[in-house]
C-alpha positions, 0 to 999 in steps of 0.5 A: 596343531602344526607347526608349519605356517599356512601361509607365507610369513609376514616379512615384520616376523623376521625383522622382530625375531632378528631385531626384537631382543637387541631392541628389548635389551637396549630398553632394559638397560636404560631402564634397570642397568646392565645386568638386569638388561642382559638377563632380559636379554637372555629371556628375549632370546629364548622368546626369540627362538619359540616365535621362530619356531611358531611364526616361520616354521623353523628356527635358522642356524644364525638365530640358533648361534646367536642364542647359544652365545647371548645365553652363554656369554649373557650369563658370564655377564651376570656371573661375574658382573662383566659386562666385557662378556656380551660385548664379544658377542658381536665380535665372534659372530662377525668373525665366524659368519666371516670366517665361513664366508672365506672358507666358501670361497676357498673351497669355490662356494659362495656360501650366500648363495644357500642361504640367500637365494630367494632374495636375489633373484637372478643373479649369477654364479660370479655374482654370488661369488662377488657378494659371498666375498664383500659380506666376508669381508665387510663382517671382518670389518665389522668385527675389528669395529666393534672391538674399537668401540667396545674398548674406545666407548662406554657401554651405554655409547657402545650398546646405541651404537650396537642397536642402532647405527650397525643395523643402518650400516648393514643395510647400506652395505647391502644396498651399495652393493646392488650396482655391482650385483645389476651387472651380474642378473640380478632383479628387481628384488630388494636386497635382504641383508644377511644377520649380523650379530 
């Protein structure tokens, strides 16, 4: 049997791997608590990556890096009864996909440009340089957000937020920036909103 798709994957696949365990774990806490939640959480996660795997033919280098630290800060949660540990999570994934969006640009590569390609068809060189530098900084911004949040809210607040309104601000990013982006060759194509964390 092979492990590569016959066809085109549905778009929902991609939407339940990136967004599926988030989800599980928001409904096992309110169910069974924070510790039991996370280790769900845990459990999604390495579910997350075998459906990758199986239904897209790949497993991407975000939905890698998001595994190793749910697993390895997921179980310091559960170790120590801390749930300060998962709630990094976001921070450091915001500040590396920031980080190497920066540095791209550094260096004169819109990193986005590799990753994203398809999903903004016809757009130019200085528009990908434009959109790699509004995602580095929106991901910086996102970051020092959610440290506001963790240390501002409880996590039962923090984690609705986490599950529901970052995705939605993520979105509009996306979706603000296409006026902009029309002006460099950018089609028709909706926009695809990178991963965050």
């Amino acid at each position: 049997m092979t492990t590569e798709p016959a066809t085109k994957p549905h778009p929902g696949w991609t939407l339940a791997i990136d967004y599926g365990p988030l989800v599980v774990f928001f409904a096992a806490f309110k169910v069974a608590g924070i510790f039991t939640g996370t280790a769900v959480f845990m459990v999604a996660m390495i579910a997350a990556l075998i459906v990758s795997r199986w239904k897209l033919g790949r497993i991407s280098p975000m939905l890698w890096l998001s595994a190793i630290l749910i697993l390895g800060f997921g179980g310091l949660t559960v170790w120590f009864h801390n749930p300060k540990f998962i709630q990094l999570k976001p921070t450091i994934i915001y500040l590396l996909l920031g980080g190497l969006l920066a540095v791209g640009l550094a260096m004169g590569k819109p990193l986005l440009k590799y990753v994203l390609e398809a999903g903004y068809d016809g757009l130019s060189d200085r528009g990908w340089t434009i959109l790699s530098r509004n995602w580095a900084i929106f991901f910086i911004a996102m970051a020092a957000f959610n440290e506001v949040l963790r240390h501002t809210l409880d996590f039962d607040m923090w984690l609705t937020v986490k599950v529901w309104a970052l995705p939605i601000l993520s979105f509009g990013f996306a979706l603000a920036n296409i006026p902009i982006l029309t002006k460099h060759g950018f089609g028709e194509t909706p926009p695809v909103v990178p991963p965050e964390g």
